[in-house]
N, C-alpha and C positions, 0 to 999 in steps of 0.2 A: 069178862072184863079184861082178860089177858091179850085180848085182840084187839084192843084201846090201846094198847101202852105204845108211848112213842119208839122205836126205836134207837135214838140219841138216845135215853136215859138209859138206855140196855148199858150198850158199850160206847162210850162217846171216841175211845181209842179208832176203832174197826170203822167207827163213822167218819174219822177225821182221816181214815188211811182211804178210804173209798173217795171222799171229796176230794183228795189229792190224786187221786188218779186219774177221777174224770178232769180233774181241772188240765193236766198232765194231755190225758187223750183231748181234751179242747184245744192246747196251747199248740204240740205236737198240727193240728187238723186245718192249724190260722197259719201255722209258718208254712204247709203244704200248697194251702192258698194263698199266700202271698209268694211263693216263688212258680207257683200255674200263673197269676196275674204278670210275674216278672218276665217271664219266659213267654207269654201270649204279647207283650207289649213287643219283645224283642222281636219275636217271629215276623207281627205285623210292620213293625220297623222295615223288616226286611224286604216285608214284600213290599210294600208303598215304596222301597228305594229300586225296586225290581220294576217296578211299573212304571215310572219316573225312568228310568235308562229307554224300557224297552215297550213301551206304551204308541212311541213313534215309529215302531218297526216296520211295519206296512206302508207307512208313507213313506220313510225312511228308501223301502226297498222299489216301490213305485218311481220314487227319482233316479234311482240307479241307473234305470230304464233310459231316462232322459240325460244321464251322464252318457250311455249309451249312443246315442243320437249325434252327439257333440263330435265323438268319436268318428263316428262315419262321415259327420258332415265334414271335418276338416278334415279327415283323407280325401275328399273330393274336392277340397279349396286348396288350389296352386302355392306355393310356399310364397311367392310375390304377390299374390293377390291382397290387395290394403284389409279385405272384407275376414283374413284368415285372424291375423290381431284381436281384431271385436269380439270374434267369436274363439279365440282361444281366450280371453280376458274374461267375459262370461262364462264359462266351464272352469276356468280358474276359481271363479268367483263360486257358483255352487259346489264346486269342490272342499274349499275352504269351511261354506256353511255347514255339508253335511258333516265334518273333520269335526268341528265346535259343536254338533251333538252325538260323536263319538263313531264316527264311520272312519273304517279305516282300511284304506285297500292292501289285498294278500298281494305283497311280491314275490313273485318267483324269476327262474330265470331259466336260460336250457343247459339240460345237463343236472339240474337237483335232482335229488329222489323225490321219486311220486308219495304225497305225504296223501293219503286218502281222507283222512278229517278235513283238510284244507282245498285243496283238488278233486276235479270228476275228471278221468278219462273218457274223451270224446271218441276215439281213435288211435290209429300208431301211423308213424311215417317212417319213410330209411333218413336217415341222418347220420352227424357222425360222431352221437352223443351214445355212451353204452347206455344197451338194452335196458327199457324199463325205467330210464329217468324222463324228465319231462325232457322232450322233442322241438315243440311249439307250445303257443300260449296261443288259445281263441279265443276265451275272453276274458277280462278280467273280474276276480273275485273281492268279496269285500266284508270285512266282521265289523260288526257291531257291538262295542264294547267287549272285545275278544270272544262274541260268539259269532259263529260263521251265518250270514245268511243268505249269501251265495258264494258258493265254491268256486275256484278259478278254474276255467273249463282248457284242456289240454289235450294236446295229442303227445303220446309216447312212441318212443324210438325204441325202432326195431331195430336198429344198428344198420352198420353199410351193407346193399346188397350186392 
């Protein structure tokens, strides 16, 4: 009959310190859960804002290509040819666009130090920039939302020979 008896009617003390603990270990195990859901929202936050920046990056980087083009086409159009205007006003123009989804071209000049995160040496030339800074500039580079996704391509100076 001893194995009937409720336990509450034992020690109702020991039962009410036990219900406070689990309650204790349940409350403790929801505030655990609710700052995993806090932090899972944030994480995702971030990346949906990461994806949204950088979601365009391949198209983004496929136009470069066609900045490229613009490039060579008006070094091949005369400075007085009517036709050089049109087509630097168009290159103006997708220049602008890719700018207003956060392309942004590396400038450098000659004579910087060669920053390696920003620049790829191509080459070296004699110039009359000290050894080791940028020489020439062969193409130009361009970040996306301050990441690089092409480097500015450069030839460095070997100094005068």
């Amino acid at each position: 009959m001893d194995e009937n008896k409720n336990p509450i009617s034992e020690n109702p003390e020991e039962r009410i310190k036990e219900l406070e603990r689990q309650n204790q270990e349940y409350l403790d195990g929801w505030k655990r859960a609710k700052a995993d859901l806090i932090n899972y929202k944030r994480d995702e936050a971030q990346r949906l804002e990461s994806f949204a920046k950088f979601g365009n990056e391949v198209l983004i980087s496929d136009l470069i290509a066609v900045l490229d083009s613009f490039e060579s086409g008006l070094s091949a159009i005369a400075e007085n040819d009517p036709a050089r205007k049109g087509v630097t006003l168009i290159k103006s123009q997708l220049e602008n666009l890719l700018e207003k989804y956060g392309l942004e071209k590396i400038q450098v000049k000659c004579g910087d130090p060669f920053d390696p995160n920003l620049e790829e040496a191509v080459g070296e030339i004699n110039s009359s920039e000290p050894p080791g800074t940028i020489g020439e500039e062969v193409s130009g580079g361009y970040k996306l939302y301050n990441k690089v996704i092409r480097p500015v391509r450069v030839k460095l100076s070997k100094g005068q020979n």
